[in-house]
C-alpha positions as CSV (number, residue, x, y, z in Angstrom):
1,X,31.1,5.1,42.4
2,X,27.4,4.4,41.4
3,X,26.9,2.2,38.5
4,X,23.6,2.7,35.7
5,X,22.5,2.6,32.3
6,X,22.3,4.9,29.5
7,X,18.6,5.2,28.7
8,X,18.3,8.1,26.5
9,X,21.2,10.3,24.8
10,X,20.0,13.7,23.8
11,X,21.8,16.8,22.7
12,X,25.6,15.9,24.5
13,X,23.2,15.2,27.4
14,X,22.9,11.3,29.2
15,X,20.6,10.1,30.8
16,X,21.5,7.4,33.3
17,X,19.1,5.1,35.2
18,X,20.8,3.9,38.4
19,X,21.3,0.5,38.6
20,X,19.5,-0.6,41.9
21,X,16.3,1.3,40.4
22,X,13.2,-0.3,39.6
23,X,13.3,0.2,35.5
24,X,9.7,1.3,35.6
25,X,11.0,4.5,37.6
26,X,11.2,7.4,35.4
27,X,13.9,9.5,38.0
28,X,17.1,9.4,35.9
29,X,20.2,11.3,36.5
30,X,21.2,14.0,33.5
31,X,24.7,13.4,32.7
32,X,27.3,14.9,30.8
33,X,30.1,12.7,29.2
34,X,33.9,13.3,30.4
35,X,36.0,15.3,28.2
36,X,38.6,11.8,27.4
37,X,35.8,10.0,25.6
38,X,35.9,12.7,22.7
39,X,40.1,12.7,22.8
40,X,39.9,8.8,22.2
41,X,37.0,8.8,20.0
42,X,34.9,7.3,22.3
43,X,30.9,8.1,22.3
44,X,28.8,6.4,25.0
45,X,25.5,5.0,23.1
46,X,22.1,4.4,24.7
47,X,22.1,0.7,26.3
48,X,25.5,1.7,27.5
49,X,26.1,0.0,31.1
50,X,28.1,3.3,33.2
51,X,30.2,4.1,35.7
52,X,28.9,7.8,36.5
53,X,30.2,10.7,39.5
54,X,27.1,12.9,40.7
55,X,27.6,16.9,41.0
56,X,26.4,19.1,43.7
57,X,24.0,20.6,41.3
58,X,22.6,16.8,41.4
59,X,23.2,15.6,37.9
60,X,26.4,13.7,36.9
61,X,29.6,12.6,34.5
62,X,29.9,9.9,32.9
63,X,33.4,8.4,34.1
64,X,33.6,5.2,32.8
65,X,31.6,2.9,30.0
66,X,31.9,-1.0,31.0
67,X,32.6,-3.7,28.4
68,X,29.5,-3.8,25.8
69,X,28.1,-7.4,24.9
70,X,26.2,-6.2,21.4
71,X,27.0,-2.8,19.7
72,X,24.5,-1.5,16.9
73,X,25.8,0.8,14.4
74,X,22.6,1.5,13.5
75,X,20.4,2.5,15.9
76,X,23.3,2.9,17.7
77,X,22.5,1.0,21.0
78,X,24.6,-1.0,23.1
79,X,24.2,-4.4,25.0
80,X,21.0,-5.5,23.1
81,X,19.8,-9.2,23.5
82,X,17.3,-9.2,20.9
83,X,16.3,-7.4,17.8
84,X,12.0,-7.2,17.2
85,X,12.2,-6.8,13.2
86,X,9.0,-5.2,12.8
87,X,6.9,-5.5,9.2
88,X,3.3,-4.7,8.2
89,X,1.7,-7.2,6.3
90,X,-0.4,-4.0,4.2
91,X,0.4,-0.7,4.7
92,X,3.0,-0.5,3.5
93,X,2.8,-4.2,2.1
94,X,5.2,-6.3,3.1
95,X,9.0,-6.1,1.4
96,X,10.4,-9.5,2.1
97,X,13.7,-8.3,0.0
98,X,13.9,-5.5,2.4
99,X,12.9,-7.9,5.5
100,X,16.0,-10.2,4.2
101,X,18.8,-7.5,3.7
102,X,17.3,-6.2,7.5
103,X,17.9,-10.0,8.7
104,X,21.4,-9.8,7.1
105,X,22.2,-7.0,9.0
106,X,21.1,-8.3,12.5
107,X,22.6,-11.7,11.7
108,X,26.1,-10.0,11.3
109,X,26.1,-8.2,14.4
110,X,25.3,-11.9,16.7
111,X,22.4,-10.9,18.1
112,X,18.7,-12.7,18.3
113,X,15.9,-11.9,16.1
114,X,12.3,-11.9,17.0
115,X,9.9,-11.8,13.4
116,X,6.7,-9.4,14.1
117,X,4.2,-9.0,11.4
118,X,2.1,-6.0,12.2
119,X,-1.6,-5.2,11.4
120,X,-2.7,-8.7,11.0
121,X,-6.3,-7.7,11.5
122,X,-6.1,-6.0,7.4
123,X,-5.2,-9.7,6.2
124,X,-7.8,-10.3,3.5
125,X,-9.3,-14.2,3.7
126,X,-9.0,-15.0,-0.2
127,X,-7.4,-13.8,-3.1
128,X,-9.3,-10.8,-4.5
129,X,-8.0,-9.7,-8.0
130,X,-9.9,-6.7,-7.4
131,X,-7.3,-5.5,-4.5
132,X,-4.2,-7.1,-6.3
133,X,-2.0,-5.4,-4.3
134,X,-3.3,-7.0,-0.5
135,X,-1.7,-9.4,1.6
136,X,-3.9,-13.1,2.4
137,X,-4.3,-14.8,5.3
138,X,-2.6,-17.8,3.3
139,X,0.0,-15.9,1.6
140,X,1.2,-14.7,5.3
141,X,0.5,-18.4,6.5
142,X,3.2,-19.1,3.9
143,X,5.7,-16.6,4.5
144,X,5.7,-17.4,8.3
145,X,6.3,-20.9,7.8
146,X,9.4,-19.6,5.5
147,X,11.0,-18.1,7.8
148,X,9.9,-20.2,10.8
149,X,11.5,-23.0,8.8
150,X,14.8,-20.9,8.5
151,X,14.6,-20.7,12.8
152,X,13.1,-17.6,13.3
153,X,10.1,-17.0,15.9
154,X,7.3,-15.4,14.0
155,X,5.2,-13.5,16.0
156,X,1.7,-11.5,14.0
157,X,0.4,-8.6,15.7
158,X,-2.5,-6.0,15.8
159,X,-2.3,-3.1,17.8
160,X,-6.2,-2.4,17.0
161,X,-7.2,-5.8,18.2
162,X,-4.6,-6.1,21.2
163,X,-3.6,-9.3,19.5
164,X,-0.2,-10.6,19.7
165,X,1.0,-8.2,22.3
166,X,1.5,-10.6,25.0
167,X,3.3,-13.0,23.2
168,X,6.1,-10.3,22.5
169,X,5.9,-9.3,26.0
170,X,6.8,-12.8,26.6
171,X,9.7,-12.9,24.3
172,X,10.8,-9.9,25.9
173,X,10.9,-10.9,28.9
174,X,14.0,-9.4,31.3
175,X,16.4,-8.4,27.9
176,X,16.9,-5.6,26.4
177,X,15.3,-4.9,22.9
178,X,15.2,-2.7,20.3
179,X,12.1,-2.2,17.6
180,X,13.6,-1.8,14.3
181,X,12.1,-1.5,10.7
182,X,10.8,0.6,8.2
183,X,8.8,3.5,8.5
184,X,4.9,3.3,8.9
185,X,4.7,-0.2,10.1
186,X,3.6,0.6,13.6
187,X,6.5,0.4,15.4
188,X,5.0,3.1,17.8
189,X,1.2,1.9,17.8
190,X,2.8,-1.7,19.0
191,X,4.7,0.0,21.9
192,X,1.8,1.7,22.9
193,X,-0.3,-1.5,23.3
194,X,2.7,-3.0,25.3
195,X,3.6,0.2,27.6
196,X,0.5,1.8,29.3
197,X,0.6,5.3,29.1
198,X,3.0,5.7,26.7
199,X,1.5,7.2,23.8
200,X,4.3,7.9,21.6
201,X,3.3,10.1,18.3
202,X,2.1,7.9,15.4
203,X,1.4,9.2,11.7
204,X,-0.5,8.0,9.1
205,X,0.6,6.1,6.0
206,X,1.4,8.5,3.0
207,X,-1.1,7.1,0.4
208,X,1.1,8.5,-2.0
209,X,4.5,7.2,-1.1
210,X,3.2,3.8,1.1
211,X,5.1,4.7,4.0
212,X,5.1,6.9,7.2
213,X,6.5,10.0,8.5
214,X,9.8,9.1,10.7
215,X,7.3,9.4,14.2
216,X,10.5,8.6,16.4
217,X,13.2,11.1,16.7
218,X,15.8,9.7,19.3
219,X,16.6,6.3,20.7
220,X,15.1,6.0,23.8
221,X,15.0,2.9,26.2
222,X,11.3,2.2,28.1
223,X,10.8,0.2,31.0
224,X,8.7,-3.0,30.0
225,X,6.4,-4.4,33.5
226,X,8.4,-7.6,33.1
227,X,11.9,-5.9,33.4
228,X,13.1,-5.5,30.2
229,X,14.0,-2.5,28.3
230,X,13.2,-1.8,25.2
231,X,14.3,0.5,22.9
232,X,12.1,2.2,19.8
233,X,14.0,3.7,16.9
234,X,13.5,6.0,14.3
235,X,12.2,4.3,11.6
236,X,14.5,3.9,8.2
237,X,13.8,2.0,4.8
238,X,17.3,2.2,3.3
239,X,20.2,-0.1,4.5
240,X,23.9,-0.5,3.1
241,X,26.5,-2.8,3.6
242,X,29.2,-0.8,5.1
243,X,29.8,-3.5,7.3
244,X,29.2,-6.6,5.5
245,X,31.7,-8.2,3.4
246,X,31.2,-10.7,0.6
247,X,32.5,-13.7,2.2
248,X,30.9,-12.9,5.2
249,X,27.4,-12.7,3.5
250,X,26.3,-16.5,3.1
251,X,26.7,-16.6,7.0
252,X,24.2,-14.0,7.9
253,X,21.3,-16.7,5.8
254,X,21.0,-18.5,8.5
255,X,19.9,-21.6,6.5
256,X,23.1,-21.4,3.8
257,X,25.3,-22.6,6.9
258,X,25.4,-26.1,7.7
259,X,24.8,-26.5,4.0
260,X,27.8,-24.5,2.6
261,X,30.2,-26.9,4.6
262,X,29.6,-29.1,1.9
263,X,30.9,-27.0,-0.9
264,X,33.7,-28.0,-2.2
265,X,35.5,-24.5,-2.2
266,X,35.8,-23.0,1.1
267,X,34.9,-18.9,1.1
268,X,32.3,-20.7,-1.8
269,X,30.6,-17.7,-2.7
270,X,27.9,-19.8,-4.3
271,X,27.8,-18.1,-8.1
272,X,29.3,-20.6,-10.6
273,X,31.5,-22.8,-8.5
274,X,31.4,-26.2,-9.0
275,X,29.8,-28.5,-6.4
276,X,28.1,-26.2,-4.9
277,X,25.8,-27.5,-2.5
278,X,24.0,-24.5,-1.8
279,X,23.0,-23.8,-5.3
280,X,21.9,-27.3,-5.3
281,X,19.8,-26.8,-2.5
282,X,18.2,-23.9,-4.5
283,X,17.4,-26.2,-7.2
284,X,16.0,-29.0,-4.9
285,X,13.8,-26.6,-3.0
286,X,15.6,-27.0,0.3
287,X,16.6,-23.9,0.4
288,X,13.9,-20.9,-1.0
289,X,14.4,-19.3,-4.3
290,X,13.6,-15.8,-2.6
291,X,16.3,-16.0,-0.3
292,X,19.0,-17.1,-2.4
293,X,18.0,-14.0,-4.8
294,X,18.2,-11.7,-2.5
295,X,21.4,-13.1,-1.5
296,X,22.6,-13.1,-5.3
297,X,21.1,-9.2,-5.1
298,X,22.8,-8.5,-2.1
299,X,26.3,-10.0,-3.3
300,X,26.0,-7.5,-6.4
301,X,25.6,-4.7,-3.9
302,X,28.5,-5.7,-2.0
303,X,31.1,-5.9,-5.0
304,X,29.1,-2.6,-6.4
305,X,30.0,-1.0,-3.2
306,X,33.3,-2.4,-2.6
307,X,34.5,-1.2,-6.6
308,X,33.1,2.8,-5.8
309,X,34.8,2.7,-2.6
């Protein structure tokens, strides 16, 4: 029985790219799913390694789903290596608390996270008090080194300029990906740059409300000319914790770990504990007084959500 992947899901419809293919062919087989995936709750998600059985009317079912390595609840995708977290540096301006509580979420699920600053050619050089709201070249020099510091690869991009595309390409080199981040941060325009031919729709910013129309509709995975696959997703700006519990929060900052081991509590939740070495790290500038903010802000959400519920 012919093995594939699920590289788009559409409408109860799946479409499966045989294994042996090249991934830059575009011949997939239209599948429907079999009837005992719905009776035990089962849905097969894009990324989905598949055991499939062709029809004589030359499409297929979907007979079997392998063992998954990664799931993502949102997108929901399966088997991904690595996670681009894409953010503009202007338009919209760049949300670290949002880029953090995004990192939480990837951290939680295991999965490798590749930083990508879009539209690095709108940096401005200085500080101009006349454009207040405008990121600097030395404001994004700092935030880099941040997170780079934390053990992330940073990556800056401009779609316009062609700059930076490569060095993703690189990165994605042979694994399956998914673009993920918030609306209007060109997701879409960076894809575009990377996939020849591709044009996939891309909207302007809403002036108004500082972010874009949701340009991508489905989750879809594209063939890369280095063999991967990567996957574009609609774009989203709101993110709960359904899935992350309080104890488990300190562990998705990746630079709380090896510290927290010190604490003399274990499940240290690092709020008014004694000896806690993670607040001390706060307080000696080891560790940055954004992150462990957003991680107190994030806690509150938690409990918040944990209380309603």
């Amino acid at each position: 029985m012919p093995q594939g992947y699920i590289v788009k899901a559409l409408s109860g419809y799946y479409y499966v790219l045989p294994e042996e293919a090249d991934l830059r062919e575009t011949k997939t087989v239209t599948c429907r799913g079999r009837g005992v995936f719905k009776n035990r709750n089962i849905t097969p998600l894009v990324g989905d390694r598949v055991m499939y059985a062709e029809t004589e009317n030359g499409e297929g079912t979907v007979t079997e789903i392998l063992p998954r390595t990664s799931e993502l609840i949102r997108p929901p995708i399966a088997n991904v290596n690595v996670v681009v977290l894409v953010f503009s540096v202007t338009e919209p301006v760049l949300n670290l608390q949002l880029l953090d509580k995004f990192l939480v979420h990837i951290e939680n699920t295991g999965i490798d996270v590749l930083l990508c600053f879009t539209k690095s050619d709108l940096l401005t050089e200085d500080d101009d008090s006349s454009v207040p709201k405008e990121m600097t070249v030395a404001e994004l020099e700092r935030i880099t080194k941040l997170y780079e510091g934390i053990g992330y690869t940073v990556v800056k991009t401009s779609s316009r300029l062609q700059e930076g595309v490569e060095a993703i390409l690189h990165h994605l080199d042979g694994a399956v990906s998914v673009f993920a981040g918030q609306s209007g941060v060109g997701k879409s325009s960076l894809l575009n740059a990377m996939i020849s031919g591709l044009n996939l729709e891309t909207n302007a910013i809403s002036q108004r409300l500082g972010r874009g129309k949701h340009t991508t509709r489905h989750v879809e995975l594209l063939p890369l000319t280095n063999g991967g696959l990567v996957a574009d997703t609609p774009g989203f700006s709101q993110l709960d914790f359904m899935e992350v519990e309080a104890e488990g929060l300190s562990g998705c900052f990746k630079e709380f770990a090896a510290i927290a081991e010190g604490c003399r509590f274990r499940g240290c939740l690092h709020l008014h504990e004694p000896d806690c070495k993670v607040r001390d790290a706060v307080a000696e500038g080891v560790i940055a007084a954004s992150r462990f903010d957003h991680y107190l802000l994030f806690l509150t959400e938690i409990k918040d959500r944990k209380r309603r519920y």
